[in-house]
PDB file of N, CA, C and O in Angstrom:
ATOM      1  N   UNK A   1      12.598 -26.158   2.035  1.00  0.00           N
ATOM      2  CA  UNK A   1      11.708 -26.051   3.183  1.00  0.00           C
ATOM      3  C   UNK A   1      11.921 -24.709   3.893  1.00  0.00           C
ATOM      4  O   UNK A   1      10.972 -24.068   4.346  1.00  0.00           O
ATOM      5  N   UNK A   2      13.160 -24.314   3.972  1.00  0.00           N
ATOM      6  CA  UNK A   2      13.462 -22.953   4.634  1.00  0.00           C
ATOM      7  C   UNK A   2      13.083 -21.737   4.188  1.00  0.00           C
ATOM      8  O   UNK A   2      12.934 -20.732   4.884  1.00  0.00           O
ATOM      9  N   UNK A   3      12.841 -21.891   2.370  1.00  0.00           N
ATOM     10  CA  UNK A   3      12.628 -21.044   1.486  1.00  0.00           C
ATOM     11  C   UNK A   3      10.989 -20.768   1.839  1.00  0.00           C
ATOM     12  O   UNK A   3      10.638 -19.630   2.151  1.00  0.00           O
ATOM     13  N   UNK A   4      10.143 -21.730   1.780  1.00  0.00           N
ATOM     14  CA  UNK A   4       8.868 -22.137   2.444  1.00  0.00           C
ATOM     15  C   UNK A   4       8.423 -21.301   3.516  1.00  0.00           C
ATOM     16  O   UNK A   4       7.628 -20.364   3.576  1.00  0.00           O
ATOM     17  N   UNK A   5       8.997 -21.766   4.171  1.00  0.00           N
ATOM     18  CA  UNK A   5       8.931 -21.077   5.919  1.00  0.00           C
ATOM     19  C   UNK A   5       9.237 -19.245   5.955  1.00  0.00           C
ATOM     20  O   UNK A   5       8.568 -18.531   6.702  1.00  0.00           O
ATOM     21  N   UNK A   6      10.259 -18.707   5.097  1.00  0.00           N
ATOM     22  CA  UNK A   6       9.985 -17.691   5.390  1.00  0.00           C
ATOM     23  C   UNK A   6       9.347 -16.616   4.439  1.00  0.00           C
ATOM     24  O   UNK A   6       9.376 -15.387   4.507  1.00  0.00           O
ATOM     25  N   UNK A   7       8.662 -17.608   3.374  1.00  0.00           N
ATOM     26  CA  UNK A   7       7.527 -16.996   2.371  1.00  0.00           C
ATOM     27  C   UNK A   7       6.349 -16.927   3.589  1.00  0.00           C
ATOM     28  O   UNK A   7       5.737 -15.863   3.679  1.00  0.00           O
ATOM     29  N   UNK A   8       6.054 -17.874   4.402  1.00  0.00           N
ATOM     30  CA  UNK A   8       5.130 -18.233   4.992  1.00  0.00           C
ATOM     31  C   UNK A   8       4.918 -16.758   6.491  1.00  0.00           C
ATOM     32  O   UNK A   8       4.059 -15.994   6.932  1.00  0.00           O
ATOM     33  N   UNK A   9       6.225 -17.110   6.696  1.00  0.00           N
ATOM     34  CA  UNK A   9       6.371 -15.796   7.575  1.00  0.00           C
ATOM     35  C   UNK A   9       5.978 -14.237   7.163  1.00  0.00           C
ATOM     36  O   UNK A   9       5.384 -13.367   7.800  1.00  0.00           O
ATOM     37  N   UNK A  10       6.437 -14.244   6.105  1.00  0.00           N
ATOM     38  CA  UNK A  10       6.370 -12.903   5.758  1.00  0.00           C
ATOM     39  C   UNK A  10       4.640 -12.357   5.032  1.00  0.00           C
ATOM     40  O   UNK A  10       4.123 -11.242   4.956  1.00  0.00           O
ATOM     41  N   UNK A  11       4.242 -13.494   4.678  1.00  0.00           N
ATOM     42  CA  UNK A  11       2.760 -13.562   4.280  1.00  0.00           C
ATOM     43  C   UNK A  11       2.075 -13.046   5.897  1.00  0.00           C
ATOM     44  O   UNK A  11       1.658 -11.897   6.041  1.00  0.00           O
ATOM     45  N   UNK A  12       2.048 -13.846   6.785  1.00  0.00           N
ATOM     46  CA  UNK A  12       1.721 -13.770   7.822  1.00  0.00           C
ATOM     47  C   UNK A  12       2.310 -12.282   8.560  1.00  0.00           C
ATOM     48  O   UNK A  12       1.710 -12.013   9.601  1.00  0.00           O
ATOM     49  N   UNK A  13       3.419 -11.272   8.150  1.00  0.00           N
ATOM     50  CA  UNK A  13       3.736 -10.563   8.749  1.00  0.00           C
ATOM     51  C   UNK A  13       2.932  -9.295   8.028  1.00  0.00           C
ATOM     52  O   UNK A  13       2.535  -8.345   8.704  1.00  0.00           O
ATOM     53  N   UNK A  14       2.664  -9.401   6.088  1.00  0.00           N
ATOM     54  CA  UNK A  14       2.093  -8.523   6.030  1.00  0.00           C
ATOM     55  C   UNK A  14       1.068  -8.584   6.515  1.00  0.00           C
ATOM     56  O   UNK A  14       0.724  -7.644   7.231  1.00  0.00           O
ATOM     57  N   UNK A  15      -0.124 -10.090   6.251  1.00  0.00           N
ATOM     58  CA  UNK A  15      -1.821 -10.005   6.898  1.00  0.00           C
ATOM     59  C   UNK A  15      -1.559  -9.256   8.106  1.00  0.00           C
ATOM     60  O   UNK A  15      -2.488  -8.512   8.420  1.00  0.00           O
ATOM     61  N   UNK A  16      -0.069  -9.237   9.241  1.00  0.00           N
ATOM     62  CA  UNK A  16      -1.059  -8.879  10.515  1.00  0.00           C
ATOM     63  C   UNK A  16      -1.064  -7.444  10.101  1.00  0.00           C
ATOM     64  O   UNK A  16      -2.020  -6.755  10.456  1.00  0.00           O
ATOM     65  N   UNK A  17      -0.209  -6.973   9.468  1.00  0.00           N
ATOM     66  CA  UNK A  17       0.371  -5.174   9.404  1.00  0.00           C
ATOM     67  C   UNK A  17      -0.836  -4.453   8.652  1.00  0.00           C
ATOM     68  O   UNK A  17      -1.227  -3.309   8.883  1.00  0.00           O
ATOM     69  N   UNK A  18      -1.468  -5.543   7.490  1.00  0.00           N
ATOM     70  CA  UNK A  18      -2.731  -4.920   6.799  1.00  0.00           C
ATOM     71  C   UNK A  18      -3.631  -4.870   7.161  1.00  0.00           C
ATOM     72  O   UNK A  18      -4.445  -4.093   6.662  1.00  0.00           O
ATOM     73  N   UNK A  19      -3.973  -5.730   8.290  1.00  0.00           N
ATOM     74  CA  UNK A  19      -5.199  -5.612   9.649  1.00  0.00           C
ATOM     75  C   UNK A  19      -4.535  -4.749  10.828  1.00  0.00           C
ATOM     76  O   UNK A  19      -4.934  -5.221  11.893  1.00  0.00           O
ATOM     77  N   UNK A  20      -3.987  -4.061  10.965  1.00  0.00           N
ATOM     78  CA  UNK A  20      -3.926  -3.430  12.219  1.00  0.00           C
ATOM     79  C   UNK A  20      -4.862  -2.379  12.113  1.00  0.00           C
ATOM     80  O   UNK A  20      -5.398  -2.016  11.066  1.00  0.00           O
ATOM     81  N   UNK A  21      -5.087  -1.771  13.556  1.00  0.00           N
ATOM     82  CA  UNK A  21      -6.109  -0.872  13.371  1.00  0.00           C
ATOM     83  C   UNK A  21      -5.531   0.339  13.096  1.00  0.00           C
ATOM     84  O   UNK A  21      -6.183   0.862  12.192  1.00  0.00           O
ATOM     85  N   UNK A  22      -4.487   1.137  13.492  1.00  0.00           N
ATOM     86  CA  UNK A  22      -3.121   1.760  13.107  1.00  0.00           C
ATOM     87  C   UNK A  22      -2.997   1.859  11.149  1.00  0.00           C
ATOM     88  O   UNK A  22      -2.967   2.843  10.411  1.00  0.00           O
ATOM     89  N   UNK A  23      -2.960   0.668  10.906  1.00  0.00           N
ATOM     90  CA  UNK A  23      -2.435   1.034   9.479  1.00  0.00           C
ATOM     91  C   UNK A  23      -4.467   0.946   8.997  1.00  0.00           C
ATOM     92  O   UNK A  23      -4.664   1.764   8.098  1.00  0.00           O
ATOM     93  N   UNK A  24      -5.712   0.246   9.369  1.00  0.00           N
ATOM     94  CA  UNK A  24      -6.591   0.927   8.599  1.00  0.00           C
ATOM     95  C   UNK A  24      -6.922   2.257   8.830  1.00  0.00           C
ATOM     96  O   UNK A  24      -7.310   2.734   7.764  1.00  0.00           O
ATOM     97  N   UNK A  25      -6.958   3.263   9.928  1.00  0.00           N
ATOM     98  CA  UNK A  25      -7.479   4.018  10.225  1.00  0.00           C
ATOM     99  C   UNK A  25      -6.369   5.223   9.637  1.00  0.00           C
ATOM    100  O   UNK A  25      -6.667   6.413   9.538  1.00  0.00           O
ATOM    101  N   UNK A  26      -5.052   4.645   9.282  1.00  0.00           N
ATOM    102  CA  UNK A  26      -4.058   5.676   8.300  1.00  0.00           C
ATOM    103  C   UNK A  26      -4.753   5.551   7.401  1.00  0.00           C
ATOM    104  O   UNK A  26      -5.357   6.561   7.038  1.00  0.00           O
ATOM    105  N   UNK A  27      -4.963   4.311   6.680  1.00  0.00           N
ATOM    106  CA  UNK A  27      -5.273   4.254   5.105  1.00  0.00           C
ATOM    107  C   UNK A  27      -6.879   5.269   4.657  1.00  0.00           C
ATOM    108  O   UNK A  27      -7.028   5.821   3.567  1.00  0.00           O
ATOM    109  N   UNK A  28      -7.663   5.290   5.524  1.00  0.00           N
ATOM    110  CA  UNK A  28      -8.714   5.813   5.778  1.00  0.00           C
ATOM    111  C   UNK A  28      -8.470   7.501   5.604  1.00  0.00           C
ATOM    112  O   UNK A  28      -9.078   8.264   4.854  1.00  0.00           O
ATOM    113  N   UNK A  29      -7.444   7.789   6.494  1.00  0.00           N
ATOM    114  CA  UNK A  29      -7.660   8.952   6.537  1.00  0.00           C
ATOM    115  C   UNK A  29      -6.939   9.637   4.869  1.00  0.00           C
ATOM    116  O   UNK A  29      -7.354  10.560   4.168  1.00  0.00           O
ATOM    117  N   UNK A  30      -5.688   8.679   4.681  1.00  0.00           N
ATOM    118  CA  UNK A  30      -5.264   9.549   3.396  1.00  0.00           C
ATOM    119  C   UNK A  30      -6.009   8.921   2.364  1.00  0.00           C
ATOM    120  O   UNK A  30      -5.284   8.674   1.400  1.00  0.00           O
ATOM    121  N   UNK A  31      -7.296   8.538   2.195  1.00  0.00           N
ATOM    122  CA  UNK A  31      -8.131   8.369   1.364  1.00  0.00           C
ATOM    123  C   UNK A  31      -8.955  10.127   1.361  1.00  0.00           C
ATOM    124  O   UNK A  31      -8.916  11.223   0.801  1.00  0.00           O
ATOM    125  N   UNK A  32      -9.466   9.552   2.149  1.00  0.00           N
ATOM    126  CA  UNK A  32     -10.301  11.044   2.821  1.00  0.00           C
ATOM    127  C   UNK A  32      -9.310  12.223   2.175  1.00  0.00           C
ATOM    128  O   UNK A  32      -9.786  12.641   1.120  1.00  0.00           O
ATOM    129  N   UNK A  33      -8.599  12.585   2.382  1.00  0.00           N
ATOM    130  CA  UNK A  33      -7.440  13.578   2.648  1.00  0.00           C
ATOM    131  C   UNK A  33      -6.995  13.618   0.805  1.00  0.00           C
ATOM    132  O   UNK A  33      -7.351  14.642   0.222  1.00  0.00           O
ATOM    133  N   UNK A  34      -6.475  12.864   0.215  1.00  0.00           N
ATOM    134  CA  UNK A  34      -6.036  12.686  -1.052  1.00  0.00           C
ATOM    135  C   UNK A  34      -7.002  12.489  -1.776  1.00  0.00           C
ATOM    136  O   UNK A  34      -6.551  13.004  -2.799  1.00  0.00           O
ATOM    137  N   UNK A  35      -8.264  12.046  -2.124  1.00  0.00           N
ATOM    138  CA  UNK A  35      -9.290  11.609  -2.911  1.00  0.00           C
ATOM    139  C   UNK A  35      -9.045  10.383  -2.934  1.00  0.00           C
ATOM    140  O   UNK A  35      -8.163   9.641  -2.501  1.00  0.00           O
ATOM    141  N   UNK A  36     -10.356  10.251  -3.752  1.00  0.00           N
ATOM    142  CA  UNK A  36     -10.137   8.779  -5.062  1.00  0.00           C
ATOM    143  C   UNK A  36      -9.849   8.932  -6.006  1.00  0.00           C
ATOM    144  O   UNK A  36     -10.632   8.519  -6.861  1.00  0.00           O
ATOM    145  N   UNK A  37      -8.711   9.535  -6.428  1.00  0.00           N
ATOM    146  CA  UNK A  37      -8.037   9.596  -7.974  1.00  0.00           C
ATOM    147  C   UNK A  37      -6.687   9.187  -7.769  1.00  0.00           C
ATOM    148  O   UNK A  37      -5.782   9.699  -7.112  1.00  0.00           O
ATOM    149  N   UNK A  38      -6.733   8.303  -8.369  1.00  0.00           N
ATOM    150  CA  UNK A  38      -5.215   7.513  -8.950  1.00  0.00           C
ATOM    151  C   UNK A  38      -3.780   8.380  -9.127  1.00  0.00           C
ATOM    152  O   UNK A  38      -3.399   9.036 -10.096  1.00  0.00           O
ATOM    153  N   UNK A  39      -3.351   8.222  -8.275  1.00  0.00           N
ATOM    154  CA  UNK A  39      -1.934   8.996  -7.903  1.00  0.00           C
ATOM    155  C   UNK A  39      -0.940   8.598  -9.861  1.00  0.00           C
ATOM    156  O   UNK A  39      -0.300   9.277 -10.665  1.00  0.00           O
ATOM    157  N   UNK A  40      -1.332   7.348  -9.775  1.00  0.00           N
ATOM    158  CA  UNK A  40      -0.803   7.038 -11.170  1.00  0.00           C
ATOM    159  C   UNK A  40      -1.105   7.695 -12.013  1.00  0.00           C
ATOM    160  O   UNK A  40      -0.525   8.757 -12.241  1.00  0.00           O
ATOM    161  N   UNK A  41      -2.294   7.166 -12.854  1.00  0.00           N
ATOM    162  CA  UNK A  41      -2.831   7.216 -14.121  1.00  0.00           C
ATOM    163  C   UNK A  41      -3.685   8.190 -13.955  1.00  0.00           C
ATOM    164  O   UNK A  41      -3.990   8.585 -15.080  1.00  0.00           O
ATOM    165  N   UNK A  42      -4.334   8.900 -13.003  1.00  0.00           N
ATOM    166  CA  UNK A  42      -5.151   9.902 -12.843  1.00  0.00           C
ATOM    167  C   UNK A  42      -7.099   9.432 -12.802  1.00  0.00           C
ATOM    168  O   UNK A  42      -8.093  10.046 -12.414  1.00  0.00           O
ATOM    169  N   UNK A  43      -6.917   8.283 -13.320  1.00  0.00           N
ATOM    170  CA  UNK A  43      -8.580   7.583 -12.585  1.00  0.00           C
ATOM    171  C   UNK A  43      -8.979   8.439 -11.925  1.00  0.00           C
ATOM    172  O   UNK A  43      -8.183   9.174 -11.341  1.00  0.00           O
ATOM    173  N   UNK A  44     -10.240   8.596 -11.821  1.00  0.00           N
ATOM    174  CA  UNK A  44     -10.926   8.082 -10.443  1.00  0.00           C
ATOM    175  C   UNK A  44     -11.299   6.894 -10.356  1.00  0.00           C
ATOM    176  O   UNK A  44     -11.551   6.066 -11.231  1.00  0.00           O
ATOM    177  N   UNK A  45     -11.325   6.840  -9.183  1.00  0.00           N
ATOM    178  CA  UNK A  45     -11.495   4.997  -8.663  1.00  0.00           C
ATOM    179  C   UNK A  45     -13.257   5.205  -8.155  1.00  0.00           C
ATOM    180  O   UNK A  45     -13.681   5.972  -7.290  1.00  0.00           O
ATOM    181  N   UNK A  46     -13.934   4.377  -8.899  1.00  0.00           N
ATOM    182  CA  UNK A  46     -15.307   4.681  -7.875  1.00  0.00           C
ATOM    183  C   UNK A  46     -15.661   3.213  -7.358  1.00  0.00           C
ATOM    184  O   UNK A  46     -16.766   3.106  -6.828  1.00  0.00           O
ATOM    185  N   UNK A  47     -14.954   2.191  -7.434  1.00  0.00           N
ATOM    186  CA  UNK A  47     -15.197   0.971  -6.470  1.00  0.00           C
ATOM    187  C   UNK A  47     -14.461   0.714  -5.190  1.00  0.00           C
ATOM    188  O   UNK A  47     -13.316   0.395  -5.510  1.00  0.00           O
ATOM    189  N   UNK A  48     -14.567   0.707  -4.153  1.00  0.00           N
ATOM    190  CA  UNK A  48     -13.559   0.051  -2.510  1.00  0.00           C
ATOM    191  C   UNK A  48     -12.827  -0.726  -3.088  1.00  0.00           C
ATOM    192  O   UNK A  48     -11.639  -0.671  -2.771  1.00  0.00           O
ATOM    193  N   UNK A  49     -13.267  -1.781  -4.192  1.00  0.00           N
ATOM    194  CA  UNK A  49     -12.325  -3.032  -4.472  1.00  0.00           C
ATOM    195  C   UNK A  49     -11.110  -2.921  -4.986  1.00  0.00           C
ATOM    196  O   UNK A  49     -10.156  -3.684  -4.838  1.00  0.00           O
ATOM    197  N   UNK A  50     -11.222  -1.388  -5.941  1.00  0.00           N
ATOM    198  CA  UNK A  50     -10.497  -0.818  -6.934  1.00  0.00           C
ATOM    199  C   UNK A  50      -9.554  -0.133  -6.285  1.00  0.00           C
ATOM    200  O   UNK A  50      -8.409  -0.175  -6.733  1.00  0.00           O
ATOM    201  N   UNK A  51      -9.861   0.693  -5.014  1.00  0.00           N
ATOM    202  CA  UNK A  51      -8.889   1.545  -4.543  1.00  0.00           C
ATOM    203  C   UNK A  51      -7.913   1.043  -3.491  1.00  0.00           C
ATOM    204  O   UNK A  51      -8.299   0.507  -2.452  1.00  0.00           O
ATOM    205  N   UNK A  52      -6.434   1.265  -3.846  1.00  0.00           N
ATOM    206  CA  UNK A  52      -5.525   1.074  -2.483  1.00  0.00           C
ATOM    207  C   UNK A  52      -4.818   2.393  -2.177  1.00  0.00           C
ATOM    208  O   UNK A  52      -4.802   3.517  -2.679  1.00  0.00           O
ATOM    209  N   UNK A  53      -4.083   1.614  -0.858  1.00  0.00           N
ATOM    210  CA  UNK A  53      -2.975   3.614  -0.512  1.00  0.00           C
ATOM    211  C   UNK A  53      -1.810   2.301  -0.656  1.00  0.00           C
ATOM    212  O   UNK A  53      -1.849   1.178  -0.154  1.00  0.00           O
ATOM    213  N   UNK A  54      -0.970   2.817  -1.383  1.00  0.00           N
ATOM    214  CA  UNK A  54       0.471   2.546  -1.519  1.00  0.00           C
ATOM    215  C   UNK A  54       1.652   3.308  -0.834  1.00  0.00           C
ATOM    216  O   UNK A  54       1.580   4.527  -0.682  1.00  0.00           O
ATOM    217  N   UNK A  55       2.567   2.706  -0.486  1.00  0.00           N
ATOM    218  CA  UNK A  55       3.697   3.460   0.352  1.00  0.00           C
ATOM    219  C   UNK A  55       4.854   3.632  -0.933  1.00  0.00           C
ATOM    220  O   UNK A  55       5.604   2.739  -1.328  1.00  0.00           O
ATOM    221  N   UNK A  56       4.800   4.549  -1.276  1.00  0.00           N
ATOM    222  CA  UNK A  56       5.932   5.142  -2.306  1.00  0.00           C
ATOM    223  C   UNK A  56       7.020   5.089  -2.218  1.00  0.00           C
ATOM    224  O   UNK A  56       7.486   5.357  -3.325  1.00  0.00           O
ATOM    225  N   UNK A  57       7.925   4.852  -1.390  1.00  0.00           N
ATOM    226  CA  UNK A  57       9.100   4.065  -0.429  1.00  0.00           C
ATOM    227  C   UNK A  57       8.232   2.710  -0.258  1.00  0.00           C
ATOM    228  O   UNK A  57       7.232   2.778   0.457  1.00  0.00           O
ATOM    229  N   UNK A  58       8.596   1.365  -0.937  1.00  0.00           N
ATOM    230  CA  UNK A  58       8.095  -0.088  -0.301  1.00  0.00           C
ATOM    231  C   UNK A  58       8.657   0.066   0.441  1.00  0.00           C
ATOM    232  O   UNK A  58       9.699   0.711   0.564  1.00  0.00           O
ATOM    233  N   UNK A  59       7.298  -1.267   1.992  1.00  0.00           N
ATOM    234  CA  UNK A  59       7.147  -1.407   3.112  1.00  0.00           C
ATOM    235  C   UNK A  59       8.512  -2.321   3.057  1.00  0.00           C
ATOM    236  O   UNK A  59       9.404  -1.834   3.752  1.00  0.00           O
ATOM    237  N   UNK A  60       8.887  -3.596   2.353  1.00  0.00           N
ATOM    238  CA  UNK A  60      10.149  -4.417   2.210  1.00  0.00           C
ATOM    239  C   UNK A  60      11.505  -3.346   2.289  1.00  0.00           C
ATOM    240  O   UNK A  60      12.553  -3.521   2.910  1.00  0.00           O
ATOM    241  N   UNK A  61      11.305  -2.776   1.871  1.00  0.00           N
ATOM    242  CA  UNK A  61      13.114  -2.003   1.585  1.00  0.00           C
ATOM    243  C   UNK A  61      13.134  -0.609   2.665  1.00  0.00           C
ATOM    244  O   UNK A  61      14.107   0.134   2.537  1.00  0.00           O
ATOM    245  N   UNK A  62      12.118  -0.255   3.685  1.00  0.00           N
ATOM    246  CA  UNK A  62      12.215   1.284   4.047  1.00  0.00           C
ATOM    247  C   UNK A  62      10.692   1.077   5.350  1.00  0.00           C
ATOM    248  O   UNK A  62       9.699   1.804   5.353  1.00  0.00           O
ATOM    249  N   UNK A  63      10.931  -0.024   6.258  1.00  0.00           N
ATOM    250  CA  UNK A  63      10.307  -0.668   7.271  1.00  0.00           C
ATOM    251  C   UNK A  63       9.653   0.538   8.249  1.00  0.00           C
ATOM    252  O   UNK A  63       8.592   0.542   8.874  1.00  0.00           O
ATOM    253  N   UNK A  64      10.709   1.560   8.131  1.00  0.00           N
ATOM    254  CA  UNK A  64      10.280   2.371   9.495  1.00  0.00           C
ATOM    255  C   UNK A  64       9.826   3.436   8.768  1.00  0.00           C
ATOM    256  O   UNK A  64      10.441   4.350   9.319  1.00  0.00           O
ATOM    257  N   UNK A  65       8.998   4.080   7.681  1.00  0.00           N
ATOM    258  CA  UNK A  65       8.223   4.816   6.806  1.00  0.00           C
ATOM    259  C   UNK A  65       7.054   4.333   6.489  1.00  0.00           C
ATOM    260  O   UNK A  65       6.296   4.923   5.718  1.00  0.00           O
ATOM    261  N   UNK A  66       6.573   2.369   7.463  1.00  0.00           N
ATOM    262  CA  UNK A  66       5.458   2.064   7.154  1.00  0.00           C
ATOM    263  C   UNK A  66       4.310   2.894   7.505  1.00  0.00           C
ATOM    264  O   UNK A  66       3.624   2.976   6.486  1.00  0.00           O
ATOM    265  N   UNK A  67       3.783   3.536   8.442  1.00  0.00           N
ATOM    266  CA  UNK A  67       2.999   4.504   8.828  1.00  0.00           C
ATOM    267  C   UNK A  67       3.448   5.969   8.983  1.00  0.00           C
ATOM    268  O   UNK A  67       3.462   6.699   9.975  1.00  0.00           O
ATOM    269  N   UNK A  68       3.826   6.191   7.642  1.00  0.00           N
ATOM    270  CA  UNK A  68       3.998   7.566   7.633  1.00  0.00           C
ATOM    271  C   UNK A  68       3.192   8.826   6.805  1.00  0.00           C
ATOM    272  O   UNK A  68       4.107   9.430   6.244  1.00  0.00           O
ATOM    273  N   UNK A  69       2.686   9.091   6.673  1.00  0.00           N
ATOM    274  CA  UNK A  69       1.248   9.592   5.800  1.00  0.00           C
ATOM    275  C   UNK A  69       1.936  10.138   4.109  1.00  0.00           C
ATOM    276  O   UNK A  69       1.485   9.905   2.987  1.00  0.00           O
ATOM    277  N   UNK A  70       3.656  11.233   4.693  1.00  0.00           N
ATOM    278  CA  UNK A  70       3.717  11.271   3.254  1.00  0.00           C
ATOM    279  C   UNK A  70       4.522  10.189   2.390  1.00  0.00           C
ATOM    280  O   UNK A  70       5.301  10.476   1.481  1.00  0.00           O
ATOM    281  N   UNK A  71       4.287   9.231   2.713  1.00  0.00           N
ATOM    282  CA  UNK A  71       5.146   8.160   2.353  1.00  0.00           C
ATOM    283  C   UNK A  71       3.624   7.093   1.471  1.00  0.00           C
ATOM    284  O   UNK A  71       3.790   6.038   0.859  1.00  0.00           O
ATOM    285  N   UNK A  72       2.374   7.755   1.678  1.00  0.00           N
ATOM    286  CA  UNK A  72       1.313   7.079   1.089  1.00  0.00           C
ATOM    287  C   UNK A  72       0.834   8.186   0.073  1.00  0.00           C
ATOM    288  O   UNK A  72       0.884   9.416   0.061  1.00  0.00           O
ATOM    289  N   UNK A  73       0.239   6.994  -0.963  1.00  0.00           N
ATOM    290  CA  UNK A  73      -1.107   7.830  -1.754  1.00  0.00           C
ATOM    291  C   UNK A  73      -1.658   6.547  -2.336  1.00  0.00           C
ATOM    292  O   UNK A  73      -1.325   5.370  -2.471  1.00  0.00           O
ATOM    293  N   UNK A  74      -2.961   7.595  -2.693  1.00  0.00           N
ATOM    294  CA  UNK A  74      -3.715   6.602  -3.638  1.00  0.00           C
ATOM    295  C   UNK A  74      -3.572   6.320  -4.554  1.00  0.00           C
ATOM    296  O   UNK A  74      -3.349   7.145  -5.441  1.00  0.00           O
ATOM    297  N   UNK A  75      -3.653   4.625  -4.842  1.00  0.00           N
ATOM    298  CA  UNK A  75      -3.264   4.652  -6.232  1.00  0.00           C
ATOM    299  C   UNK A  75      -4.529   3.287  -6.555  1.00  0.00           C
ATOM    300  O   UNK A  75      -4.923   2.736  -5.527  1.00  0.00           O
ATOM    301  N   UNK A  76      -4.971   2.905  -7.538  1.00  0.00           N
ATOM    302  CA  UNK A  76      -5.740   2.259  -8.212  1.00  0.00           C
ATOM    303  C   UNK A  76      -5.394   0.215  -8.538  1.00  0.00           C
ATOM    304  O   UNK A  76      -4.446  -0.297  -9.133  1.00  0.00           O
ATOM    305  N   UNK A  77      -6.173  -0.222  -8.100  1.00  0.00           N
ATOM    306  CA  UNK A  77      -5.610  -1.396  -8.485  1.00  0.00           C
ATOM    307  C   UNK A  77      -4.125  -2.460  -9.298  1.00  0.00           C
ATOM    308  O   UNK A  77      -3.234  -3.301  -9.174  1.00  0.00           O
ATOM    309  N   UNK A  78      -5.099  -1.225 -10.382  1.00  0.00           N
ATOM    310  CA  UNK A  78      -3.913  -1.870 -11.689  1.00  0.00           C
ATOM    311  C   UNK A  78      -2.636  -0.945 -11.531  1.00  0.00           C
ATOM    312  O   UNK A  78      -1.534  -1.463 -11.708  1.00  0.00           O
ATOM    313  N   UNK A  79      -2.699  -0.058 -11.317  1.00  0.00           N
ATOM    314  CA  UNK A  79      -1.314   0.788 -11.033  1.00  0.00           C
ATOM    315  C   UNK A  79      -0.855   0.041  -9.748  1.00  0.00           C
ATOM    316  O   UNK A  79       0.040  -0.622 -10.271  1.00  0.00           O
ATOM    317  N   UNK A  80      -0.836  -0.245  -8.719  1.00  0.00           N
ATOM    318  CA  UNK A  80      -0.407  -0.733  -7.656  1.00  0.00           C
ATOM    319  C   UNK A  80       0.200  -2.044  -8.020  1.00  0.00           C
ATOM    320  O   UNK A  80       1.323  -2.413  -7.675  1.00  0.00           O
ATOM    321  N   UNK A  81      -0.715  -2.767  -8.810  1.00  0.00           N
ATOM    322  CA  UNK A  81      -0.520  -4.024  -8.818  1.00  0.00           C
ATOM    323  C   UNK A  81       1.676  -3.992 -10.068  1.00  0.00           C
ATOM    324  O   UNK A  81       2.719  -4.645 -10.051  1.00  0.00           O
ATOM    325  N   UNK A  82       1.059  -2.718 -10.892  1.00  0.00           N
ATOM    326  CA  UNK A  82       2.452  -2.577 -12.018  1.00  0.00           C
ATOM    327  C   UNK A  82       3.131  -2.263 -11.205  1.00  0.00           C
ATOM    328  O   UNK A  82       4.296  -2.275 -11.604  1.00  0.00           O
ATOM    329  N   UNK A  83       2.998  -1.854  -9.836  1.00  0.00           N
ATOM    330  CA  UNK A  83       4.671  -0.972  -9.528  1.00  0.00           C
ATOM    331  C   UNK A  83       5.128  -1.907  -8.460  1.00  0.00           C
ATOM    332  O   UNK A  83       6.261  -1.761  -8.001  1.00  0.00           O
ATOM    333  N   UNK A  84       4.193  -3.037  -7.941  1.00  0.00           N
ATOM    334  CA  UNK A  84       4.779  -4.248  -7.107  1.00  0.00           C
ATOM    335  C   UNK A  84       5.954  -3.454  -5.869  1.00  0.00           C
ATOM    336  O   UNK A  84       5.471  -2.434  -5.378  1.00  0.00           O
ATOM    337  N   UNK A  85       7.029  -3.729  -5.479  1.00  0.00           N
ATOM    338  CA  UNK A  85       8.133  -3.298  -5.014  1.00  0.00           C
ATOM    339  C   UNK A  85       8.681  -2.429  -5.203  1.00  0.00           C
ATOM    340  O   UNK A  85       9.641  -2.388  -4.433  1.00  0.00           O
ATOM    341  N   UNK A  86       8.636  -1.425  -5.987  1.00  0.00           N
ATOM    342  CA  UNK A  86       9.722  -1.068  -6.790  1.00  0.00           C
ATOM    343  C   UNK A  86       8.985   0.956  -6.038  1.00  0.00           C
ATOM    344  O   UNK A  86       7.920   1.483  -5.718  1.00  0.00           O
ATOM    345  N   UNK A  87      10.340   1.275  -6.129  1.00  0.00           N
ATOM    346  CA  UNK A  87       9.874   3.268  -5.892  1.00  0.00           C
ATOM    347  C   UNK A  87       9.176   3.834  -7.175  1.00  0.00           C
ATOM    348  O   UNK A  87       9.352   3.484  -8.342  1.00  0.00           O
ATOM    349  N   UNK A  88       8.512   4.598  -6.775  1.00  0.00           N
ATOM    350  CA  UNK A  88       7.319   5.569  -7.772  1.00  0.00           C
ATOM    351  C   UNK A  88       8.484   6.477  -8.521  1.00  0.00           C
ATOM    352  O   UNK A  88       9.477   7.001  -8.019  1.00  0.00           O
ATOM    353  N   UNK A  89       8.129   6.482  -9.581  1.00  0.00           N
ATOM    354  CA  UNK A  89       8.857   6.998 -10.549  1.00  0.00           C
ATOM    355  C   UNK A  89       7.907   8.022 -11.446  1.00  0.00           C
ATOM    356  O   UNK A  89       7.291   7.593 -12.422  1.00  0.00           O
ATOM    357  N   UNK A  90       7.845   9.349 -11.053  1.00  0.00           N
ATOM    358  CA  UNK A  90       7.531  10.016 -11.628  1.00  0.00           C
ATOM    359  C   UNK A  90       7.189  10.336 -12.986  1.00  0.00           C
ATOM    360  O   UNK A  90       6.780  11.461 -13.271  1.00  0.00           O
TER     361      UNK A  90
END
């Protein structure tokens, strides 16, 4: 149950951090600023659905680099989705 509760928490801590207006109006700008090409694989991304900004330092392990611009880029669905947690590895 405890295990529960703080899956539950932390779900709830990213939704509020991924709705703030703070972290969309970052994500916005290093879109703008970086393109739509896949920091990964080199894509271009031409769908909204397709494109995210990833924090290259994870938000879990390095809390106070969450809004930091060079600590983001764009990266593409499926690349985002492979690197889960883990630091960008060149």
């Amino acid at each position: 149950i405890e295990l529960a509760e703080d899956r539950k928490q932390s779900i709830e801590e990213r939704d509020q951090f991924y709705s703030s207006p703070e972290w969309n109006m970052l994500r916005k700008q290093v879109i703008n600023e970086k393109g739509r090409v896949c920091a990964g694989c080199g894509r271009r991304i031409q769908s909204n659905d397709d494109i995210t900004v990833d924090h290259i330092k994870p938000r879990s392990k390095y809390p106070d680099l969450v809004l930091t611009r060079e600590n983001l880029r764009v990266l593409c669905r499926s690349c985002n989705s492979q690197k889960g947690d883990r630091e960008f590895e060149e």
